[in-house]
C-alpha positions as CSV (number, residue, x, y, z in Angstrom):
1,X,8.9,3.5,32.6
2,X,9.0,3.1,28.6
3,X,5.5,2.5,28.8
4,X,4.8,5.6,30.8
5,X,6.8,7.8,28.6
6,X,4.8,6.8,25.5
7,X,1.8,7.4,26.5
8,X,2.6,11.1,28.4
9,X,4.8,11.8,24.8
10,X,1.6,10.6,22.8
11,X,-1.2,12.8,25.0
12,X,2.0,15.6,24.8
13,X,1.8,15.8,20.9
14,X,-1.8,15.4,21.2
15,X,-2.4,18.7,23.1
16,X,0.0,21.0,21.1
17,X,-1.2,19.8,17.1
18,X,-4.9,19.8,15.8
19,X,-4.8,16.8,13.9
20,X,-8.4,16.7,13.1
21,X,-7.7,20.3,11.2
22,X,-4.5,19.0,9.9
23,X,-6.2,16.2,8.3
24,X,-9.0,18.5,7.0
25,X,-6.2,20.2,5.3
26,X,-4.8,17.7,3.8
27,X,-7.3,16.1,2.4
28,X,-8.5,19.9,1.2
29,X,-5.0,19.6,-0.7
30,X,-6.4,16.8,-2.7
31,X,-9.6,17.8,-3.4
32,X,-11.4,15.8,-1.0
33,X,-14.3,16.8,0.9
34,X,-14.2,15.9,5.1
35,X,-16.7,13.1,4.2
36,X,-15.5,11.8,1.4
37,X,-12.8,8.3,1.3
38,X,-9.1,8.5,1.1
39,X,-8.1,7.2,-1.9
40,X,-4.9,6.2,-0.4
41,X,-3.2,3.9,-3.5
42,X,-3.9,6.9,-5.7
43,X,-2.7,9.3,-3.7
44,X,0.7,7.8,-3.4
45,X,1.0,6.3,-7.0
46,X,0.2,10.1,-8.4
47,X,-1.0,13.2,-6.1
48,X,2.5,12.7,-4.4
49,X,4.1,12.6,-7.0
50,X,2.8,15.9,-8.4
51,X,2.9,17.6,-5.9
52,X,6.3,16.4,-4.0
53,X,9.4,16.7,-6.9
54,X,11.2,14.8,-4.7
55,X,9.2,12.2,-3.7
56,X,9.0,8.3,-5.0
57,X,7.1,5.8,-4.7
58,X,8.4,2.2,-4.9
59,X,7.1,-1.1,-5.2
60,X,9.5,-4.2,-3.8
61,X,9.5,-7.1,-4.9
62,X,8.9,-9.4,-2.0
63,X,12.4,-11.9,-2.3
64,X,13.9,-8.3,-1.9
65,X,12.3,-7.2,1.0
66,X,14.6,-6.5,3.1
67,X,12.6,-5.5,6.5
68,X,10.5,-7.4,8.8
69,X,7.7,-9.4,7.4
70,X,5.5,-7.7,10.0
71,X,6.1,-4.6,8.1
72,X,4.1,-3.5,5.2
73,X,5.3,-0.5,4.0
74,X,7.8,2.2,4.8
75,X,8.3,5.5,4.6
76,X,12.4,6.8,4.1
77,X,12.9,10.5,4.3
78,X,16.0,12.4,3.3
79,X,16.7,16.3,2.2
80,X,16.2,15.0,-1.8
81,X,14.1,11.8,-1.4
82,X,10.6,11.4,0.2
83,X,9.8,7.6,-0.6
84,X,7.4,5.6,0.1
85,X,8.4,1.9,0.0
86,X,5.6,-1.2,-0.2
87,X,6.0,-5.0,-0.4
88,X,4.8,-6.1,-4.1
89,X,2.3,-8.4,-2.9
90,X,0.9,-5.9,-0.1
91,X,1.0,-3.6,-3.2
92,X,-1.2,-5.9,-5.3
93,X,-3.4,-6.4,-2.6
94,X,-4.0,-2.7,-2.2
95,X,-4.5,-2.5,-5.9
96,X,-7.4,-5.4,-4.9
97,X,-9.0,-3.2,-2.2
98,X,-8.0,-5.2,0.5
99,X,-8.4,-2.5,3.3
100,X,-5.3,-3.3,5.4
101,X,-3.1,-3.0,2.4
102,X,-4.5,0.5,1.7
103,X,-4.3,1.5,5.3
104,X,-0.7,0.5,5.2
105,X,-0.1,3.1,2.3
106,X,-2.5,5.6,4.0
107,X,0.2,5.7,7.0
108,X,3.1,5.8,5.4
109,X,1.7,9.3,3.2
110,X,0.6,9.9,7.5
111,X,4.1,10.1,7.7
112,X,5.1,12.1,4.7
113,X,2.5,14.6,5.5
114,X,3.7,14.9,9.2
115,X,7.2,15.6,8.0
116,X,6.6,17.6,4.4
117,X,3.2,19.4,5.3
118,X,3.3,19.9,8.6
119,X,6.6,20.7,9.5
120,X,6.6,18.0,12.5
121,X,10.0,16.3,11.9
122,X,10.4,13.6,14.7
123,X,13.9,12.3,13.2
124,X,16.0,14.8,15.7
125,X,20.0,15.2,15.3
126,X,20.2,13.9,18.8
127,X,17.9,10.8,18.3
128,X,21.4,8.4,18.0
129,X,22.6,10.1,21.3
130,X,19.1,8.4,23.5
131,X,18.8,5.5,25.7
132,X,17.8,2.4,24.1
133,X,14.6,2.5,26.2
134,X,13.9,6.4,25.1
135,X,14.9,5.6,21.4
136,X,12.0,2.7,21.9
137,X,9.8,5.2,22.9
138,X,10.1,8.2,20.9
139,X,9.4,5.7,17.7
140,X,6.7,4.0,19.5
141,X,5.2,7.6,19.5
142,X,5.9,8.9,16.3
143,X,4.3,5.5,14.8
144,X,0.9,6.5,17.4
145,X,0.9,10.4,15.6
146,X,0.8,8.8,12.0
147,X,-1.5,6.0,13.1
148,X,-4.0,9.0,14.6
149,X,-3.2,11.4,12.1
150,X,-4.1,8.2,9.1
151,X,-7.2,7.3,11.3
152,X,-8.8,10.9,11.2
153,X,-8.0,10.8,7.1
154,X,-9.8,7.8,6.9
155,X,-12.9,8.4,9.6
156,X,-14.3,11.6,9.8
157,X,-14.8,12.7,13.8
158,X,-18.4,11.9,13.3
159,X,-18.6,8.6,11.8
160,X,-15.9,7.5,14.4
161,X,-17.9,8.5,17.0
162,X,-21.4,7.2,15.1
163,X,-19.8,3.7,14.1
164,X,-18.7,3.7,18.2
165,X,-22.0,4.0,19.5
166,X,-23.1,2.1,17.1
167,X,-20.4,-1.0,17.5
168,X,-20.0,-1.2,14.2
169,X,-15.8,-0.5,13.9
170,X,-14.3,-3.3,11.7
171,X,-11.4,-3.2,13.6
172,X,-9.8,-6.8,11.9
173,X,-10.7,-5.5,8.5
174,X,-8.8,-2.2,8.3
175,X,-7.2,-1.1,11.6
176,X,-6.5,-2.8,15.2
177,X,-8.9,-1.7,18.3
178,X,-5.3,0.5,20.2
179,X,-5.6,2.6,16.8
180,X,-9.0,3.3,16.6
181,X,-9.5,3.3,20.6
182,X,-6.4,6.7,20.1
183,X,-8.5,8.4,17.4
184,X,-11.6,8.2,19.7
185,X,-9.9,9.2,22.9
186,X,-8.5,12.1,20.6
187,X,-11.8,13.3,19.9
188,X,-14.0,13.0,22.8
189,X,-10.7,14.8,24.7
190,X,-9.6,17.5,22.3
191,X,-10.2,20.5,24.2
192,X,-9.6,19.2,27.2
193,X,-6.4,18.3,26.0
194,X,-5.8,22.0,24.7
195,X,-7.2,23.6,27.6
196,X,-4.9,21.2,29.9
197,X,-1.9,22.2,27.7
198,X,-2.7,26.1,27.9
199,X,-3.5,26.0,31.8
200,X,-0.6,24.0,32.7
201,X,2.2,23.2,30.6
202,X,2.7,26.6,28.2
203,X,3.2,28.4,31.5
204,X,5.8,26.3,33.0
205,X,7.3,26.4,29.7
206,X,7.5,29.9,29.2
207,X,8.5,30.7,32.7
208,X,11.7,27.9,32.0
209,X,12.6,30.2,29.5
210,X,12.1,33.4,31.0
211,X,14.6,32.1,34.3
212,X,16.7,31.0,31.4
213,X,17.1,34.1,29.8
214,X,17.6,35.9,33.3
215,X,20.5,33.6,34.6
């Protein structure tokens, strides 16, 4: 049931946002063109900072690390701090050009930007109020929109769908198959997803709200 919820909340978010315009946007905000790579480590160590007053970004030393070891990095958002947080040694790594690191670093600013530029703030007030199964899900989600959204910043639409036909995806280098295997489904279903979501779902949801307003 989790399992099912994730993936009809993932396709959900999928048909209501254009992430492949939101991360042409962004990436227009930088100065980058669509083809060009995101220079994640920079982005984060400066262009965040200049452009985000409240945002920080923190290296950790590793003996005070005080999350999983499976996690990298981590993004903490409040109304007066936006902070990215990365292990020292994933840090130095990234400073080394090791392409996980930098992917790491790429999803966390995934996450900034889904929150400060976008507007999409998936911390809701009534998050602590879920099941423990629903609370599971909802991050699971949240963590599949930032790993899409950081996908599409670093491939382009085309070279995703090039390197594909190609089978040329590093997927142990840089990025697991699930997260590269959600970009592609994202693009080769995008306006089927919108048509989908205009046909069939903004209809039922305006006509809740119309028998809402009547009763």
């Amino acid at each position: 049931m989790a399992e099912q919820l994730t993936i009809f909340g993932t396709v959900l978010v999928m048909m209501i946002v254009d992430f492949k315009k939101m991360a042409l946007e962004f990436k227009k905000i930088f100065g980058l063109t669509p083809s060009q790579s995101f220079p994640a480590l920079t982005i984060a160590e400066i262009k965040l900072c200049e452009a985000d007053s409240n945002f920080m970004f923190s290296i950790i030393a590793d003996k005070d690390w005080n999350y999983k070891d499976s996690v990298q990095a981590c993004y903490r958002h409040s109304a007066n701090s936006h902070e990215i947080r990365i292990r020292e040694s994933v840090y130095n790594k990234a400073r080394s050009g090791n392409k996980q690191a930098l992917y790491s670093i790429a999803h966390e600013i995934s996450h900034w930007a889904l929150i400060n530029y976008s507007g999409m703030d998936f911390d809701i007030k009534e998050y602590q109020q879920l099941t423990p199964a629903a609370k599971a899900a909802f991050l699971t989600i949240n963590e599949n929109i930032a790993d899409l959204l950081t996908t599409l910043l670093i491939y382009s639409e085309e070279e995703l769908l090039n390197a594909q036909s190609a089978g040329d995806l590093e997927y142990n280098s840089c990025m697991s198959e699930t997260q590269i295997s959600l970009a592609l489904f994202y693009c080769k279903n995008y306006k089927m997803l919108v048509e989908n979501f205009v046909k069939n779902f903004l209809p039922q949801f305006v006509n809740t709200k119309a028998v809402g307003r009547i009763e």
